[in-house]
C-alpha positions as CSV (number, residue, x, y, z in Angstrom):
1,X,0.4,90.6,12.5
2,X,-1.6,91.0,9.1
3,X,-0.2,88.6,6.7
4,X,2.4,89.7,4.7
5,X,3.5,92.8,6.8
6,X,6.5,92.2,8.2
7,X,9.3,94.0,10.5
8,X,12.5,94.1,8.5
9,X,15.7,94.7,10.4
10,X,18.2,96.9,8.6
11,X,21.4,97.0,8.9
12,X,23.0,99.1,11.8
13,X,26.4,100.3,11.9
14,X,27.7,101.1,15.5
15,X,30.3,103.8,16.0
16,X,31.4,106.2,18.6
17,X,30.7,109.0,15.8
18,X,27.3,107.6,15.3
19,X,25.6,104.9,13.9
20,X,24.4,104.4,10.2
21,X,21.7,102.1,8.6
22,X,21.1,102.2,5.1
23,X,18.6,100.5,2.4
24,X,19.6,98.6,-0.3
25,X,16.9,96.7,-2.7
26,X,18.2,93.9,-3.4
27,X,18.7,92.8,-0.1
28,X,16.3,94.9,2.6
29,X,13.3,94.9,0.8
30,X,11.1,93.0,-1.7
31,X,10.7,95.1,-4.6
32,X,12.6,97.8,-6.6
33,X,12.3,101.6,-5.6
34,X,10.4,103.5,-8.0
35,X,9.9,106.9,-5.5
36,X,11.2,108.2,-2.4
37,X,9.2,110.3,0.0
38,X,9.2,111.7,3.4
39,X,6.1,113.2,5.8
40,X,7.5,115.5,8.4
41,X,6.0,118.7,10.6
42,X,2.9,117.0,11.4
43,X,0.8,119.1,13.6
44,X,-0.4,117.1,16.7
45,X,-3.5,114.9,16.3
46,X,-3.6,114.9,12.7
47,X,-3.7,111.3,10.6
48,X,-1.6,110.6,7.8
49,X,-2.8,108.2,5.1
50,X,-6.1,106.7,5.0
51,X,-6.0,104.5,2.1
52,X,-5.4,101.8,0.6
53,X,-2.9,101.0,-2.9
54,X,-4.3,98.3,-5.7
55,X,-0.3,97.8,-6.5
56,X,2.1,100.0,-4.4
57,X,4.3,98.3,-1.7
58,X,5.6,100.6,0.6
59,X,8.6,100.2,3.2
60,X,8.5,102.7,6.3
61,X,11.0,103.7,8.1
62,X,10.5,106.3,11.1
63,X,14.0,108.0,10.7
64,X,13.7,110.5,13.4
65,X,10.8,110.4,16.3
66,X,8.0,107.7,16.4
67,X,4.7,107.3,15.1
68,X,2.5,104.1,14.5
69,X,1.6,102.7,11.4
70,X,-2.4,101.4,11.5
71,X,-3.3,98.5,8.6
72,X,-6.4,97.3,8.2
73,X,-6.9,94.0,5.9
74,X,-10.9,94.2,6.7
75,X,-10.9,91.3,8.6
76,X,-8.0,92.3,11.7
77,X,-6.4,95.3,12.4
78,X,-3.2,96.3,13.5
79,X,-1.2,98.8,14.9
80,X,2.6,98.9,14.7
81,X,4.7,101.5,16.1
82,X,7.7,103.0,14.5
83,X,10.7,104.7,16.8
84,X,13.9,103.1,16.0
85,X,15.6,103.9,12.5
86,X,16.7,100.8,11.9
87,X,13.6,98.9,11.2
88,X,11.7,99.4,8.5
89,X,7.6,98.0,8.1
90,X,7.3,96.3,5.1
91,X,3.5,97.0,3.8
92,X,1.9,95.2,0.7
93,X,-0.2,96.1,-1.5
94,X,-4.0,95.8,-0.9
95,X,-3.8,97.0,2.5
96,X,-6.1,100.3,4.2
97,X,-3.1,102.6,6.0
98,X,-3.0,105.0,8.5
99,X,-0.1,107.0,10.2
100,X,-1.1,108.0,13.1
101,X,0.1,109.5,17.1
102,X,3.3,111.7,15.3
103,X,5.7,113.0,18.3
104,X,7.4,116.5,17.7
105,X,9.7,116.6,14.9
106,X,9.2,112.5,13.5
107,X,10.1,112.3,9.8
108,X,8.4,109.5,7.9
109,X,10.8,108.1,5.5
110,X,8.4,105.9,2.9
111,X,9.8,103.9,0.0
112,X,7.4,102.8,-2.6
113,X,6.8,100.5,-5.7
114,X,5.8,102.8,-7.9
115,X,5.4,105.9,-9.3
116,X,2.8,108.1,-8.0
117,X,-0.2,107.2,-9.7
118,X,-3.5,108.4,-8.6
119,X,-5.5,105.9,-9.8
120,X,-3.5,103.4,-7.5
121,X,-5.2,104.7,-4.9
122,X,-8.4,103.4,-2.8
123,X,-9.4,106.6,-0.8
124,X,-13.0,105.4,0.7
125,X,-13.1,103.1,3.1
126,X,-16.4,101.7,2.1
127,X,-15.4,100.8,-1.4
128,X,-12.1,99.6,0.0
129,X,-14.1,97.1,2.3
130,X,-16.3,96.2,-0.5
131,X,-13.8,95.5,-3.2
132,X,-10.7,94.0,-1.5
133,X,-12.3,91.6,1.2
């Protein structure tokens, strides 16, 4: 695996009703949680992502369905796939992403770093390869 990424087991509560996992900073993941979102109702075939953060971290969680996660440091590539709710991807910053391969109804649950800031963002791949490796 890309160094730095990293599987991160969260807790998981078993019980007849149904389980529960849940998310606390200071002890799941390695940074504080500046924003919350979710991608859901992707259409089939399409490709989330495609970039790459100067700063954001990101934790992903697939809370519902699968999908696989695709980072690229320009050297290796990767591809992890996301179908249990109770692991989360840990993704640094500095990293090209791509969520890719969505089964019917997945929701994406993604915790970031930071507050949305476009400037944060490396959206070509070509100035991404020439700037961060």
């Amino acid at each position: 695996m890309i160094k730095n990424v990293k599987i991160i087991d969260l807790p998981k509560i078993e019980d007849p009703r149904g389980n529960l996992t849940f998310i606390e900073e200071s002890n799941q993941i390695p940074f504080c949680i500046q924003r919350v979102y979710w991608i859901y109702d992707v259409p089939g075939g399409q490709v989330r992502g495609g970039h790459a953060f100067k700063e954001q971290q990101e934790l992903i969680v697939a809370l519902s369905g699968s999908f696989d996660v695709v980072l690229d440091d320009g050297k290796e590539k990767d591809t992890i796939p996301l179908n249990r709710s109770y692991y989360g991807l840990y993704v640094p910053k500095g990293l090209w992403r791509q969520m890719q391969n969505f089964s019917t109804n997945s929701l994406a649950l993604v915790l970031s770093s930071t507050e949305f800031n476009e400037y944060d963002y490396i959206r070509d791949y070509k100035e991404y390869i020439e700037s961060y490796t």
